[in-house]
KOLPABA-443546 format. One record per residue: residue number from 0; x, y, z of N, C-alpha, C in turn. Coordinates in steps of 0.001 Angstrom, whole numbers, plus 500000, padded with zeros to 6 digits. Layout:
N
    i     n_x     n_y     n_z    ca_x    ca_y    ca_z     c_x     c_y     c_z
  NUM       X       Y       Z       X       Y       Z       X       Y       Z
...
! end
This chain:
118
    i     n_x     n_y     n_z    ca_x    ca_y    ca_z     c_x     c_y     c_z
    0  500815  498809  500000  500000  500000  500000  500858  501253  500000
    1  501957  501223  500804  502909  502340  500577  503949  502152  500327
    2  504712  502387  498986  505612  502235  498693  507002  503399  499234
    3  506556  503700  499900  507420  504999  500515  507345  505772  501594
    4  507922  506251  501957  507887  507029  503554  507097  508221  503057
    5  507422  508986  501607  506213  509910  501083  504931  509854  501113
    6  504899  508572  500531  503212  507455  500524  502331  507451  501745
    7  503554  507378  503115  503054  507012  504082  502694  508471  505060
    8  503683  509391  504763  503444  510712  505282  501907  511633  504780
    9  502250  511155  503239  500659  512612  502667  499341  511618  502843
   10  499604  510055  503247  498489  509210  503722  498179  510054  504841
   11  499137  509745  506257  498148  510530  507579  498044  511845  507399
   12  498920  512782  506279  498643  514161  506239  496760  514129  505998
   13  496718  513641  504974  495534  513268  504699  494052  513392  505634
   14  494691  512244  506135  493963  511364  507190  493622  512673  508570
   15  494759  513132  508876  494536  514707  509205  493527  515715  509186
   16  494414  516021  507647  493314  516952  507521  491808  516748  507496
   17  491237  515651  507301  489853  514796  507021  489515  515158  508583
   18  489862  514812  509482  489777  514780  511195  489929  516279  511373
   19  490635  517704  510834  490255  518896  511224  488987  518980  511191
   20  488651  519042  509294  487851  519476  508785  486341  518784  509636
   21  486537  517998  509882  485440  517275  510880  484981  517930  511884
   22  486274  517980  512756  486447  518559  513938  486072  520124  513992
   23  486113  520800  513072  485897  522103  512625  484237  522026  512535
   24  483801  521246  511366  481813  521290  511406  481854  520849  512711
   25  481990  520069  513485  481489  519739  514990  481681  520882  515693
   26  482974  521688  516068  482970  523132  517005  481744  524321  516310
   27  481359  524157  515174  480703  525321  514507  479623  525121  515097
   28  478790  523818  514974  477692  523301  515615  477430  523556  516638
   29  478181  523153  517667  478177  522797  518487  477619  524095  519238
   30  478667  525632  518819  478277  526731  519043  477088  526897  519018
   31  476290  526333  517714  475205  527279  517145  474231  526236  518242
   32  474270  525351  518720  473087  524318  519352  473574  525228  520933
   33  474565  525640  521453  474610  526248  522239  473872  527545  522724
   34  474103  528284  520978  473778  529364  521482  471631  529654  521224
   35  471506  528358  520356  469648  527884  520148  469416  527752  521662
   36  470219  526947  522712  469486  526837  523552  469240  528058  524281
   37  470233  528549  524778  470069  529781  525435  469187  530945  525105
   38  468792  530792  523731  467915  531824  523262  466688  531115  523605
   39  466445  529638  523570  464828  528979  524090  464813  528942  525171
   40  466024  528535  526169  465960  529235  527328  465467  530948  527816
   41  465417  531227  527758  465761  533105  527840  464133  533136  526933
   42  463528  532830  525769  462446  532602  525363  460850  532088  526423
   43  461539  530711  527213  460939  530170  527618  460551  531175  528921
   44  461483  531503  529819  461446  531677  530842  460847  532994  530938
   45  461483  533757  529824  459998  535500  529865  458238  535073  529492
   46  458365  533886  528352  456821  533131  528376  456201  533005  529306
   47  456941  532543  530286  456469  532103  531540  456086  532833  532617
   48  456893  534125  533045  456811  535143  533854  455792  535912  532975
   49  455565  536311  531746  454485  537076  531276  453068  535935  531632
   50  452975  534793  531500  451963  533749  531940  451566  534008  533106
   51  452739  533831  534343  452502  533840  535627  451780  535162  536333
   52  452714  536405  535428  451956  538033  536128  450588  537776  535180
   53  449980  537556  534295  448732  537157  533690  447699  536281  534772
   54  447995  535147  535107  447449  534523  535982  447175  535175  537295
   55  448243  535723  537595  448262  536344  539100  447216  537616  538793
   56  446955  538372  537736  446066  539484  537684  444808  539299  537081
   57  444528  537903  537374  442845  537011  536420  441861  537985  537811
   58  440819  538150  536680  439656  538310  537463  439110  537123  538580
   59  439013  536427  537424  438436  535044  538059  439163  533682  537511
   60  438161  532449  538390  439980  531378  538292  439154  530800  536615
   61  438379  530971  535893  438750  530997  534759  439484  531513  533028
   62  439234  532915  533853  440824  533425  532936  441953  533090  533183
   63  441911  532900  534839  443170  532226  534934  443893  530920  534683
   64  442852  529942  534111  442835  528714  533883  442675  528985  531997
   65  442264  529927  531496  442604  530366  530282  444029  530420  529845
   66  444632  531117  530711  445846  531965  530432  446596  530700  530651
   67  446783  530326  531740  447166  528459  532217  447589  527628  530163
   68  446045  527602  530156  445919  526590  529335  446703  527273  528139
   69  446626  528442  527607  447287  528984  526445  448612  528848  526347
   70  449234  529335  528089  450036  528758  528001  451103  527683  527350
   71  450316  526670  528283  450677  525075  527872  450794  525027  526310
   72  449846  525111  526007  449909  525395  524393  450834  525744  523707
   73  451376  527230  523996  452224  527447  523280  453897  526925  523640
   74  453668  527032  524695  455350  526183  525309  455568  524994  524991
   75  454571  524159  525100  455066  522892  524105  454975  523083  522685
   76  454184  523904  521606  454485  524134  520717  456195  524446  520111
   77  456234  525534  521016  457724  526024  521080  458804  524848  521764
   78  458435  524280  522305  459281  523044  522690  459653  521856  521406
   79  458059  521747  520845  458540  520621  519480  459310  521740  518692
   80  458880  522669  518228  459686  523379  517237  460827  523335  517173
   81  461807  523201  518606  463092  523695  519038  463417  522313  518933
   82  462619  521413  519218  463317  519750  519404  463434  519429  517790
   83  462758  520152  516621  462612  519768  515320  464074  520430  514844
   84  464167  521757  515118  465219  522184  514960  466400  521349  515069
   85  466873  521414  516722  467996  520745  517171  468401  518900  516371
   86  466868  518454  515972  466814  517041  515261  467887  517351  514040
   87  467070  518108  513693  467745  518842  511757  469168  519232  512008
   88  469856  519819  513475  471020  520736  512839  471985  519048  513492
   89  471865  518616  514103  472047  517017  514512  472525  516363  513050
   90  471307  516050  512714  471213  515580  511334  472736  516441  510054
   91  472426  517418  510274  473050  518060  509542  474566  517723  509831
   92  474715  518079  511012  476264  517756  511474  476577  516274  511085
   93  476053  515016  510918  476544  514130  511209  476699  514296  509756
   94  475986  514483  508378  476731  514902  507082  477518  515514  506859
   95  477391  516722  507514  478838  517273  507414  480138  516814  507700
   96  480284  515391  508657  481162  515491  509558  481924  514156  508872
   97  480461  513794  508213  481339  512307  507300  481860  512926  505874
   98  480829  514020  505227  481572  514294  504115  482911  514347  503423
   99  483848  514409  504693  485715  514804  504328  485973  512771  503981
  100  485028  511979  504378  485487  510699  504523  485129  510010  503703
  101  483465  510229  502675  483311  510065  501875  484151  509316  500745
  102  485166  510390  500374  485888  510089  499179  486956  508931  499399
  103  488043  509480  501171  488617  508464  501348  488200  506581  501437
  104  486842  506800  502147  486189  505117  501996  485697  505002  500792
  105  485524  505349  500159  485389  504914  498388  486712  504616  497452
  106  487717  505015  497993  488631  504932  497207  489784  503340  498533
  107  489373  503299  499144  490127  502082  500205  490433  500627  499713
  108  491355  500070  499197  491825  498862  498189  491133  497912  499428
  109  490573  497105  498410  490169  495483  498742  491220  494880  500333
  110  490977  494492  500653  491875  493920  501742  492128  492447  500822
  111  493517  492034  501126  494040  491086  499888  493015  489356  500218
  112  492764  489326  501149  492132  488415  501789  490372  488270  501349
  113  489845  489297  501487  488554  489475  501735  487736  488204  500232
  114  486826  487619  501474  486302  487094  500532  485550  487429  499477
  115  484812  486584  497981  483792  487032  497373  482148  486730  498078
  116  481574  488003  498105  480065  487130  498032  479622  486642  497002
  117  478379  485375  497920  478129  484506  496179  476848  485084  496556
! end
């Protein structure tokens, strides 16, 4: 497979760079799922305090069981949304992260052994 110490050097150079470039879409991500949460955090938690001073200023306990329920509503709405999100940028990363490898496992010689399937 390597006929040379050249062969064998721009192989792991290679092999390298494939593992930055990886390593690089994973830190980018990683940021951006960081910084999604903190914004649904920080989202969630003013939802909630505008809910709670709402409830606390009901006439009666069925506006307040209004406001309750709208609530609920929309926070789990906003909860799948954010879980659909985070699914997708997930998704996304794990393409990104194989893409640099792609080419190298397509191009990987037979192992001299390996059998045929019949």
């Amino acid at each position: 497979m390597f006929n040379s110490l050249d062969d064998l050097t721009r192989y792991n150079k290679e092999n390298m760079d494939m593992a930055m470039r990886s390593l690089e879409v994973i830190s980018k991500n990683m940021q951006a799922l960081a910084v999604g949460a903190a914004d649904y955090s920080k989202r969630s938690i003013e939802q909630g305090t505008v809910a709670l001073e709402k409830m606390l200023g009901a006439d009666s306990m069925e506006t307040a069981m209004e406001v309750q329920s709208d609530y609920i509503k929309t926070a789990y709405e906003s909860f799948i949304a954010e879980s659909n999100r985070v699914s997708e940028l997930y998704a996304d990363v794990a393409k990104e992260v194989y893409r640099p490898f792609e080419t190298y496992v397509g191009n990987m010689p037979t192992p001299p052994f390996a059998q045929a399937s019949s």
